[in-house]
C-alpha atoms as one frame of an Amber mdcrd trajectory, in Angstrom:
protein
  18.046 -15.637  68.215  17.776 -17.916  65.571  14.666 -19.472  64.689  14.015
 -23.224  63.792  12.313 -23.553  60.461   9.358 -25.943  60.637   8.114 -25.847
  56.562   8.949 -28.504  54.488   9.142 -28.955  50.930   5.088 -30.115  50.665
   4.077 -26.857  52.222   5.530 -25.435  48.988   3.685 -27.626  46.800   0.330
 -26.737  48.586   0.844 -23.387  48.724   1.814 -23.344  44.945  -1.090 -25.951
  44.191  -3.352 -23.459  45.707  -2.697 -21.030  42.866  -4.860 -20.451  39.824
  -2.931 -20.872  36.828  -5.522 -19.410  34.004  -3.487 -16.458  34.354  -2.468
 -14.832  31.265   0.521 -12.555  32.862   3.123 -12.585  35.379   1.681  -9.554
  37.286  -1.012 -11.956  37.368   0.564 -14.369  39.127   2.324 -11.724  41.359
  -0.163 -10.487  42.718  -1.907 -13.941  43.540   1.340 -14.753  45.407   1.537
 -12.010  47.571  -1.990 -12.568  48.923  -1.181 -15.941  49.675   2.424 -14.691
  51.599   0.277 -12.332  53.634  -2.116 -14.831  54.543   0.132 -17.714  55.045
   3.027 -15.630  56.444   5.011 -18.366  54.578   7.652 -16.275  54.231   8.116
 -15.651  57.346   8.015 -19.442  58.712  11.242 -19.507  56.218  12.673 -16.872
  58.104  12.297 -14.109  54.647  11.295 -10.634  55.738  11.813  -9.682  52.191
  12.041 -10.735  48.442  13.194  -9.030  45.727  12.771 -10.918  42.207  14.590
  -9.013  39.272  14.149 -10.365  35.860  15.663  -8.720  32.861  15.189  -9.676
  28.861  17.277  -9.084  26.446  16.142  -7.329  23.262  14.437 -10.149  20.812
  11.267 -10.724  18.565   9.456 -11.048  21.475  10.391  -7.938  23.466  11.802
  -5.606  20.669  13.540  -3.161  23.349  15.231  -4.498  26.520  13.141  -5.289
  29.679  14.021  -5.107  33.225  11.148  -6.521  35.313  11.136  -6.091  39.406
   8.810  -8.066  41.312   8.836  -7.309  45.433   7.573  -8.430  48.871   7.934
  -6.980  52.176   6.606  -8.283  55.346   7.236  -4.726  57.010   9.272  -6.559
  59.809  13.251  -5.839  59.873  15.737  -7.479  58.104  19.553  -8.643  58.379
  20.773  -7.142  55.252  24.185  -8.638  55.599  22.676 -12.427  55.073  20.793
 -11.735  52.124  20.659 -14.477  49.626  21.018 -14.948  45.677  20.027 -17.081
  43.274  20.205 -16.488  39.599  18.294 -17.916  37.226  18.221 -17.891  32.811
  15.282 -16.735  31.483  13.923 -17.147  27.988  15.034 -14.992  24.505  18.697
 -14.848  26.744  17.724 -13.285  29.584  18.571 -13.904  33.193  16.537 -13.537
  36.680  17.290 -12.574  40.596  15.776 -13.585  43.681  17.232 -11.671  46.354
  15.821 -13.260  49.845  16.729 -11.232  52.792  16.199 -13.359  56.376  14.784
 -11.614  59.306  16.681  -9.438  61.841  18.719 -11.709  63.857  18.275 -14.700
  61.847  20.826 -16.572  58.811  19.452 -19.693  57.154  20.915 -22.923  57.656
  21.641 -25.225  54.454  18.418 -26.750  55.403  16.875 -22.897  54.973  18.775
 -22.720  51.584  17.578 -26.057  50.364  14.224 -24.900  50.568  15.081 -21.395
  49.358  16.451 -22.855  46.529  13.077 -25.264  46.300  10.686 -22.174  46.585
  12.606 -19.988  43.868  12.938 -22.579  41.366   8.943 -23.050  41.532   8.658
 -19.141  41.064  10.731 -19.271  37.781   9.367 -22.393  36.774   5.769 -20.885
  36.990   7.178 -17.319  35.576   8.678 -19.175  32.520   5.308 -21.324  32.081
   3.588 -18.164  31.899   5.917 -16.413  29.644   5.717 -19.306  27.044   2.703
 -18.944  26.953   2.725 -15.299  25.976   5.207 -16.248  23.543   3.092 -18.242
  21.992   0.309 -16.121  21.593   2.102 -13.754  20.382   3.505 -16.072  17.713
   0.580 -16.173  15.874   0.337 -12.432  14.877   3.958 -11.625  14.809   6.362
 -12.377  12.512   9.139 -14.260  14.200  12.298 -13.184  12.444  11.514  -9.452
  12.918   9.392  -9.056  15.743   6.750  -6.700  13.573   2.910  -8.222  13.019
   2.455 -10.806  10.492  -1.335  -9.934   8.292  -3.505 -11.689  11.057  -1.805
  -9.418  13.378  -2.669  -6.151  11.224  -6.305  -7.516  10.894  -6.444  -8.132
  14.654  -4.914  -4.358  15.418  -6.536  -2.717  12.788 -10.171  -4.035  13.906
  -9.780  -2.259  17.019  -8.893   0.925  15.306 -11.943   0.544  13.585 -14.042
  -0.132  16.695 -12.625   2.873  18.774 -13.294   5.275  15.270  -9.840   5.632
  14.997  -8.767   3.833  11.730 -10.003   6.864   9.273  -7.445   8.973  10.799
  -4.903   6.384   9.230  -2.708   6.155   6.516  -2.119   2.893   5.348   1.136
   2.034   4.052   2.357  -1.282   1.593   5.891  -1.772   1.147   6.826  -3.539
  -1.328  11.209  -4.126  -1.654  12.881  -3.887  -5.087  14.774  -6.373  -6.202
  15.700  -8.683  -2.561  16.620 -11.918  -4.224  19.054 -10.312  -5.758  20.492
  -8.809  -2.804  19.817 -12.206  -1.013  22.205 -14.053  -3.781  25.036 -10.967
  -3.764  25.299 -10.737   0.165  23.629 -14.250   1.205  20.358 -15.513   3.029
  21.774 -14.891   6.267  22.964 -11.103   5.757  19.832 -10.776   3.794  17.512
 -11.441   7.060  19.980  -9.164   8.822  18.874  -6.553   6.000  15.249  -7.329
   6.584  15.788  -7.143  10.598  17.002  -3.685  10.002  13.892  -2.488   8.001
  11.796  -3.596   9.877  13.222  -1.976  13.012  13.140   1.538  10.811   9.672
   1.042  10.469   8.646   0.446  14.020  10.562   3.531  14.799   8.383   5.535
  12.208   5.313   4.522  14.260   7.232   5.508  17.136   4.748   6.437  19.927
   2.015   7.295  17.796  -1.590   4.747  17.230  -0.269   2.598  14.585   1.712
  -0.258  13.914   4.199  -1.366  11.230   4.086  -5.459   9.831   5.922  -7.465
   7.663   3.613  -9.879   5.541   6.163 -12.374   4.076   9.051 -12.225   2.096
   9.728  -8.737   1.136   6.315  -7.343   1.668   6.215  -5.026   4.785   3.045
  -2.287   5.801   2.253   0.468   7.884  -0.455   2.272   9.461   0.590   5.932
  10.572  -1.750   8.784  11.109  -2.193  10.883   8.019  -0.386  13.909   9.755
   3.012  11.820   9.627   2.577  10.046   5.970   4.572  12.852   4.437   7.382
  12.292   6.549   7.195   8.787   6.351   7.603   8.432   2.689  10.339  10.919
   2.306  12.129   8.519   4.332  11.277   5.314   2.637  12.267   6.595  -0.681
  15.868   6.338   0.340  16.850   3.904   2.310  20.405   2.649   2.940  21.319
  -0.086   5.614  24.859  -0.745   6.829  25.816  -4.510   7.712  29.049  -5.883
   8.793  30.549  -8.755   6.479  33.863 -10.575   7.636  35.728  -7.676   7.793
  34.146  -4.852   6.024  30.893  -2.960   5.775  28.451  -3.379   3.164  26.106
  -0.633   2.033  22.704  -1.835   1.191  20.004   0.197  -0.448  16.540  -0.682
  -0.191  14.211   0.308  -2.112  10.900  -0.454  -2.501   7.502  -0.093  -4.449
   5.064   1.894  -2.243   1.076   1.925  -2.367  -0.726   4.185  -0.490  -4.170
   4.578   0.818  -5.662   6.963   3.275  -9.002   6.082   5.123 -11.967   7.630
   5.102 -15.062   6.898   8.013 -16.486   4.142   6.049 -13.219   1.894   5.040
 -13.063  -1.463   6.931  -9.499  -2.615   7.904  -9.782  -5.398   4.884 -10.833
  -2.596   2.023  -7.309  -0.413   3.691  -5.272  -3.480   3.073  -6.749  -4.342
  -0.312  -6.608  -1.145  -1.859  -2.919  -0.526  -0.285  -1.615  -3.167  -1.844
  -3.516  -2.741  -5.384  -1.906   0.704  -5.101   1.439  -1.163  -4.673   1.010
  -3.190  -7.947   0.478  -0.369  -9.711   3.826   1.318  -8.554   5.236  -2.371
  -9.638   3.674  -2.633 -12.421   4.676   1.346 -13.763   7.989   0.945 -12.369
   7.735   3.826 -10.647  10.052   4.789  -8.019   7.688   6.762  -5.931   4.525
   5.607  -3.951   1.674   5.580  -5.720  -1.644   6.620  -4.263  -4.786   4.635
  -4.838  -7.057   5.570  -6.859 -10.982   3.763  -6.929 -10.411   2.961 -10.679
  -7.132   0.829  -9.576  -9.531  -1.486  -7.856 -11.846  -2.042 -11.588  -8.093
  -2.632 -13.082  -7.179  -5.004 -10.092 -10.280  -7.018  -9.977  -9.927  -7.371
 -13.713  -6.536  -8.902 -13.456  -7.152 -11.707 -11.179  -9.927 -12.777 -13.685
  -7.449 -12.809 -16.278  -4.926 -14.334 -14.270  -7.641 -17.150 -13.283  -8.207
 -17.873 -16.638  -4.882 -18.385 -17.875  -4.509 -21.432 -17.566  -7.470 -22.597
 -19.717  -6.462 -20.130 -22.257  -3.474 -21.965 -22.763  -4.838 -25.158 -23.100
  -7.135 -24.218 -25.718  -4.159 -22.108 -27.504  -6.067 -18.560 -27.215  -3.153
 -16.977 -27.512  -1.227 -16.779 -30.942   1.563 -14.687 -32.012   1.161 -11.997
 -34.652   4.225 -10.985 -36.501   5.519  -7.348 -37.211   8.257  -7.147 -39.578
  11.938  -5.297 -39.459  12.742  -3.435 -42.709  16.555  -2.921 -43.754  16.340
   1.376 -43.809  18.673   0.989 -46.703  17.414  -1.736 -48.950  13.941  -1.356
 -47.980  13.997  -5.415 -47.834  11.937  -7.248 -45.157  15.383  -8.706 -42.799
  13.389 -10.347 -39.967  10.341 -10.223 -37.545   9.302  -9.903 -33.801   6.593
 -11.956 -32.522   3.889  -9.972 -30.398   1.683 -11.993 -28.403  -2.282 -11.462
 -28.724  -4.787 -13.154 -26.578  -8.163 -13.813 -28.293 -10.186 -13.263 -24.658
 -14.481 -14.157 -24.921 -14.233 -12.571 -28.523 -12.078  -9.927 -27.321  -8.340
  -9.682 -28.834  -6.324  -8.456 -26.151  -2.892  -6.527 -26.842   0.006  -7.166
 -23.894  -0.411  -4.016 -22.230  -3.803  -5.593 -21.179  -2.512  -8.331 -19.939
   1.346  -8.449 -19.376   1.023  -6.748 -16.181  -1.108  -9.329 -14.734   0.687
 -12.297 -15.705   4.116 -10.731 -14.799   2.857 -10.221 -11.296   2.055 -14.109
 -10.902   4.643 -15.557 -11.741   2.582 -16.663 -15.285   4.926 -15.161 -17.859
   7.480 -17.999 -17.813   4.833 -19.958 -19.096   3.633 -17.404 -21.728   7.271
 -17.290 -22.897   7.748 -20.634 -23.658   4.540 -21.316 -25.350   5.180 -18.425
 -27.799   8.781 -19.666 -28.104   6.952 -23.161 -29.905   4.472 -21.056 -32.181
   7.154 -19.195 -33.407   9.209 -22.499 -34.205   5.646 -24.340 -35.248   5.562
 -21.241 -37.621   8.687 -21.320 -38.889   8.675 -25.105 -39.773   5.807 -24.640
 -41.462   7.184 -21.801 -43.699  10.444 -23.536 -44.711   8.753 -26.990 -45.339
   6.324 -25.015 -47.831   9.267 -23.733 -49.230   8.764 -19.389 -48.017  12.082
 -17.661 -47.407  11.791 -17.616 -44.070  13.270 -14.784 -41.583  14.802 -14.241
 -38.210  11.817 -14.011 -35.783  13.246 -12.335 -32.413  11.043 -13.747 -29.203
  10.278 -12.004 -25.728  11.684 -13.337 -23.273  10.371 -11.391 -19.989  12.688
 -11.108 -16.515  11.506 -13.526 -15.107  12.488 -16.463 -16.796  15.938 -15.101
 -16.898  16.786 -16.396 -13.293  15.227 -20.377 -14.327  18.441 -22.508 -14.455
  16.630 -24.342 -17.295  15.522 -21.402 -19.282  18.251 -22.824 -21.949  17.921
 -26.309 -22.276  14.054 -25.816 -22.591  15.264 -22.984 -25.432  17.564 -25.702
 -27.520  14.870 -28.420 -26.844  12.441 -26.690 -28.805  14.749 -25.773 -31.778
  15.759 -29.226 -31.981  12.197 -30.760 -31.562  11.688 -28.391 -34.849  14.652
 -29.272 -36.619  15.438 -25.377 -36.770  18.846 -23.669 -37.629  19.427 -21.266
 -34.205  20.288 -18.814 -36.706  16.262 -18.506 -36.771  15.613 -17.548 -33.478
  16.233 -14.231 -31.776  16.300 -14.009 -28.407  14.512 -10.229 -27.166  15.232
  -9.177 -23.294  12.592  -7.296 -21.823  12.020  -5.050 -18.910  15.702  -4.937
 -18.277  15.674  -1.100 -17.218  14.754  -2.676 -13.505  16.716  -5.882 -13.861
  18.735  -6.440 -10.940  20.542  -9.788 -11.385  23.183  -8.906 -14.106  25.081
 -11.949 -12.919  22.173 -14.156 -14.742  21.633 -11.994 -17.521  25.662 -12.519
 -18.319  25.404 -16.070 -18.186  22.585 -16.516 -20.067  23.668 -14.063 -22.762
  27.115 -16.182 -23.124  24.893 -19.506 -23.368  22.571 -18.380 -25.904  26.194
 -17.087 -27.771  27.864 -20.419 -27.301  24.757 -22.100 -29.178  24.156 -19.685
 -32.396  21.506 -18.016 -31.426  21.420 -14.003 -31.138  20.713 -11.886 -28.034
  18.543  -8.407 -28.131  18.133  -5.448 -25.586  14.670  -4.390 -26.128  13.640
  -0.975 -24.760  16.434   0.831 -24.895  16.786   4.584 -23.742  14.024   3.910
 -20.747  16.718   4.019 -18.043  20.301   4.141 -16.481  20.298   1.044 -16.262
  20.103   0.199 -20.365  23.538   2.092 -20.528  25.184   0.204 -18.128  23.846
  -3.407 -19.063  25.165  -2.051 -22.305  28.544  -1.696 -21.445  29.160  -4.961
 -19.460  26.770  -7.106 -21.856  27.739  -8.328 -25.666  24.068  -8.294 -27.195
  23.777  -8.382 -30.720  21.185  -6.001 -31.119  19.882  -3.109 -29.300  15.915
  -1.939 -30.382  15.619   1.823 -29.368  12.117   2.343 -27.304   9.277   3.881
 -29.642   9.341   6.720 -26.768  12.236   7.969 -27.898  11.471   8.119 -31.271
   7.718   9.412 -30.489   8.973  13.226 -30.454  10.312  13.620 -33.550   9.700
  16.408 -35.671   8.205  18.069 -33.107  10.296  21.577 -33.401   9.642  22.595
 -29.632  11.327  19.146 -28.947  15.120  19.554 -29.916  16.307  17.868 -27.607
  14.762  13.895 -28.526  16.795  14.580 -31.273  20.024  15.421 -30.441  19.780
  12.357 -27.518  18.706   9.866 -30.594  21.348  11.566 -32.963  24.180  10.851
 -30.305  23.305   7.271 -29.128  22.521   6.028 -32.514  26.064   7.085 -33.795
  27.276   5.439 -30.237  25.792   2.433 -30.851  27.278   2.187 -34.261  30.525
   2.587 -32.629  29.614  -0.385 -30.796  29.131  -2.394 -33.251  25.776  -3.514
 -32.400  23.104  -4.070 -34.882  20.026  -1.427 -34.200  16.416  -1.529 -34.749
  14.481   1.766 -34.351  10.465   1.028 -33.204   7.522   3.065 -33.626   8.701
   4.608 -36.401   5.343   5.971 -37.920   5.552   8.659 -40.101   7.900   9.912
 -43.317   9.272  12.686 -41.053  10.770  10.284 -38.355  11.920   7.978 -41.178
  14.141  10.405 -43.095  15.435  11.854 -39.592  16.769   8.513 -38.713  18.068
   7.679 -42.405  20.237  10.674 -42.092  21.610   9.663 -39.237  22.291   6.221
 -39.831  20.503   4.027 -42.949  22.519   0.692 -41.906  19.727   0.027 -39.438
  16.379  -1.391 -39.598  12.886   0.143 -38.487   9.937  -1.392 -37.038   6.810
   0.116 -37.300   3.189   1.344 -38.546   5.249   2.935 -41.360   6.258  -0.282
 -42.583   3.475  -2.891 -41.450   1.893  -2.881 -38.518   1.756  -6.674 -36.706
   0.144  -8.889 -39.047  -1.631 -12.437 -38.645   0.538 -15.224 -39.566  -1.347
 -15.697 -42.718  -0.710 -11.875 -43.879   3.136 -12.430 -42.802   2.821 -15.756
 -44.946   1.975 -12.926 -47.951   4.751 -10.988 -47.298   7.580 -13.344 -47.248
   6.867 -13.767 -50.330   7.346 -10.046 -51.095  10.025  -8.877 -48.875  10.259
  -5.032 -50.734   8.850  -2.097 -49.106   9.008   1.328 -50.688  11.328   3.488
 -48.251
C-alpha cells in the first residue's frame, strides 16, 4: 500500500543542522548519521528501508593505492528490491560515489520521493566532500604533492613518534640523493622528468612496504627513507641500480637513476633531527667523493660538515676583502726543459690560515659558490697578466679552472670575453681547464661551450684525465686542445709490484699523441717518473714538485724571467 510521504525539504536541513561538523573523518560523520536515522526514523518517513553509499577513489597523491569505501544503513524492516534507486555522484582525485536507496516492501517513490532523495543524497556528498577536503588539506602540509611521499615536516612529524614509542633506534635512516636529474630533465623534458620522479618515489614506498617506516621526498631530487636495520641491506642493493621505463610518443625510454646515498643507523639516544642531519652529511660525503655507493656516517663527518658551513658563511666576505689569490705552478716543455705556460691554483688565506682547495672546494661546490670563485680567479689571472706584459716579462699561457658548474650558465662566455677585453689581453693568454668532468652529465653544454671558447681563440683543457669512463668518451666526441693526465696515474710509477700503471700510461699517452692533443703529465715528482715518461713521449710537458711546486705571484714574476729548468 503505498505510503504518503509527509517530510519536506527543511526536515533535511534540521536533521543535517543537527550534526556536529568538528569531525575530522567520514566514519565520523557516519556514524553520527546513523544515530540520528535510528532516532528520527527519517528514513523511514521517506519510505528507505535501506541505504547503501559506495564511494571509490582512484589512485592519486592523496590515496596512493585505490580505495573503495562502503558506507550502510538498514532499518531491519523489508525491502522492494526491484525499486531500488541510484544516484551517482564524482568524487574528488577522479573518483565517483553510489547511493543505492532501496524503498520499503510494498512501496515505490513518487517524483516527489525522488526530489527529496535526490535533496538528501546531495547533502551526504556535499558533507562527505567537505570532510574529505579537509583531510586533503591536512595532509598537504606533510606530503609532497606531486608524489604522494612525506615532504621533511612530514618525516619530523612521523619520525617523533618513532621516537616516543622507542622505536626509532631500530631504524635505518636513508638520504637519497639523484645523480645528475637536470640533465635528464633537459634530455627527456620537465614533464617526463616528474613522471621519472613519480616512479621513484613509488619504488621507495614499496621498499617500506608493510614494515614501521616511511619513505619522503624533500625537494627536487632529494628523497629519504627510514627502514628497520634488518632490511637496509636489501634496500641499498636495490637503489644502486635503478632503471625506470617511461613511454615517449611512441617509444620507450630507459632511464637510470642513480643516486648519492648517506646512511645512518640509530642508536637509543639519536633524536629524529640528529638521524636526518647526519644522513644527509653522510650524503655529501658520497657527493663530494663521487662515490657510487652509499656512504655510511661516520661522527668525524659531522666536525668536517660543521666546518664547511662556516666556510661557506664566510665566503662571501672573503671575497670582498680578496682573501683568496691565485698561486701559479708552472708547465715545463719535457724536451726543452723551457717554462711553456702555467695553471693557476686557488689559495684562500683563512684567519691566518692558507687553505689549499681540497679544504675548501668541496664546500663551495656544494652551494652553488664556485661560479663565483671561478670568475674572480678568471680577473686575477688577467690582473696578473696585464701587469706582467705592461712591465715588459715574457708572459705565458696561464690555463684557469673552470668547475661544472658554471658550465651550464648561458653567460659563462660573454662574462669570459668581457674580462679579456676589460684587460686588453690576446685570448691566446688564457687557457680554459675543465674540471670534475669524470661525473659530468650534460655533454650537450660542454660541446657548445667548447666550440665557443674555439670560435674566440682561446684553448680548451680536460683536466683529470684517467679518473673515469667517462674521460674516454668526452674524449672522443669533444675537440679539447689539451688533455692533463691525473697525478694518480702517474703516482705509481716505479713501483716494480705496480706494472700495470705503466703499461695503462704507456698506451694512452701514445693514444693521445695519435690524437693530436697536446698533453701535460701532473704530479710528476721524482727523476724516476720523469725519465719513464720522457721515454715514452718527450713532446709533452710536466707539471709538478719536480719542476716547481705552485709559487706566489712574486716567485712566478722571478721565473719568467728565467724560463730554463734542468731536465
Amino acid at each position: 500500500m503505498e505510503q504518503q510521504n509527509i517530510l519536506s525539504f527543511k526536515d533535511l536541513i534540521k536533521l543535517f543542522g543537527s550534526l556536529n561538523f568538528k569531525v575530522t573523518t567520514i566514519d565520523e560523520l557516519w556514524d553520527q548519521l546513523l544515530r540520528r536515522f535510528h532516532e528520527t526514523k527519517l528514513l523511514e518517513q521517506m519510505k528507505v528501508g535501506r541505504l547503501d553509499i559506495n564511494i571509490m577513489i582512484e589512485a592519486s597523491v592523496f590515496d596512493l593505492d585505490e580505495r573503495d569505501d562502503y558506507y550502510n544503513y538498514d532499518s531491519g524492516l523489508p525491502i522492494n528490491a526491484a525499486g531500488v534507486v541510484h544516484q551517482s555522484y564524482p568524487t574528488l582525485n577522479n573518483g565517483r560515489g553510489v547511493v543505492d536507496a532501496y524503498p520499503l516492501a510494498d512501496c515505490t517513490f513518487s517524483e516527489e520521493d525522488m526530489s527529496l532523495l535526490m535533496a538528501f543524497g546531495n547533502i551526504i556528498y556535499l558533507l562527505m566532500s567537505r570532510i574529505r577536503l579537509g583531510i586533503n588539506v591536512e595532509k598537504s602540509r606533510y606530503m609532497d604533492l606531486m608524489t604522494g611521499l612525506y615532504n621533511t615536516a612530514g618525516v619530523r612529524m612521523e619520525g617523533k613518534k618513532l621516537e616516543a614509542v622507542g622505536e626509532l633506534f631500530c631504524m635505518a635512516v636513508i638520504f637519497i640523493n639523484l645523480r645528475g636529474f637536470s640533465y635528464t630533465n633537459k634530455r627527456i623534458g620537465i614533464k617526463n622528468g616528474d613522471q621519472v620522479l613519480i616512479r621513484y618515489a613509488r619504488l621507495l614506498n614499496t621498499l617500506v612496504g608493510m614494515n614501521r617506516g616511511l619513505a619522503a621526498r624533500l625537494g627536487g631530487d632529494k628523497f629519504l627513507l627510514i627502514i628497520p636495520k634488518s632490511q637496509l641491506d636489501t634496500a641499498l642493493s636495490i637503489l644502486e641500480d635503478v632503471q625506470i621505463d617511461i613511454q615517449i610518443f611512441d617509444h620507450t625510454e630507459h632511464v637510470a637513476v642513480n643516486a648519492w646515498i648517506g646512511v645512518f643507523e640509530n642508536s637509543e639516544t639519536d633524536s629524529i633531527d640528529e638521524a636526518l642531519e647526519s644522513a644527509s652529511v653522510a650524503c655529501g660525503v658520497a657527493h663530494a667523493t663521487g662515490t657510487y655507493h652509499a656512504v655510511r656516517f661516520q661522527p668525524t663527518m659531522l666536525e668536517h660538515s660543521i666546518r664547511a658551513k662556516r666556510l661557506v658563511a664566510s665566503f662571501d666576505v672573503a671575497i670582498k676583502n680578496h682573501d683568496f689569490y691565485p698561486c701559479y705552478q708552472p708547465k715545463v716543455a719535457l724536451d726543452t726543459g723551457k717554462l711553456v705556460a702555467a695553471e693557476a691554483l686557488v689559495r684562500w688565506e683563512n684567519h691566518g690560515e692558507v687553505l689549499l682547495p681540497d679544504d675548501f672546494i668541496p664546500a663551495l661546490s656544494d652551494n652553488g659558490k664556485m661560479i663565483e670563485l671561478d670568475l674572480y680567479m678568471l680577473e686575477c689571472v688577467c690582473r696578473d697578466l696585464r701587469r706582467w706584459l705592461d712591465v715588459g716579462l715574457p708572459a705565458v699561457p696561464v690555463s684557469i679552472n673552470y668547475s661544472k658548474e658554471n658550465l651550464i650558465r648561458r653567460q659563462l662566455v660573454d662574462e669570459t670575453l668581457g674580462m679579456l677585453k676589460k684587460y686588453n689581453l690576446d685570448p691566446s693568454l688564457i687557457e680554459i681547464e675543465l674540471t670534475e668532468l669524470a661525473n659530468y652529465e650534460d655533454p650537450r653544454a660542454l660541446e657548445e661551450f667548447i666550440t665557443q671558447m674555439h670560435a674566440n681563440g682561446i684553448r680548451v683543457s680536460m683536466d683529470d684525465f684517467g679518473t673515469g669512463y667517462t674521460s674516454l668518451n668526452l674524449l672522443k666526441d669533444m675537440s679539447f686542445d689539451v688533455v692533463k693526465m691525473d697525478r694518480s696515474v702517474i703516482s705509481r710509477i716505479g713501483d716494480k709490484n705496480e706494472s700495470r700503471d705503466e703499461i695503462l700510461l704507456r698506451h694512452t699517452l701514445m693514444m693521445l699523441a695519435e690524437l693530436g692533443t697536446d698533453i701535460v703529465v701532473e704530479g710528476v715528482e721524482t727523476r724516476e717518473q720523469l725519465e719513464f715518461i720522457r721515454g715514452i713521449n718527450d713532446k709533452l710537458a710536466i707539471q709538478g714538485f719536480f719542476c716547481d711546486e705552485p709559487l706566489s705571484c712574486d716567485e712566478f714574476e722571478a721565473r719568467l724571467t728565467d724560463k730554463s729548468y734542468s731536465l
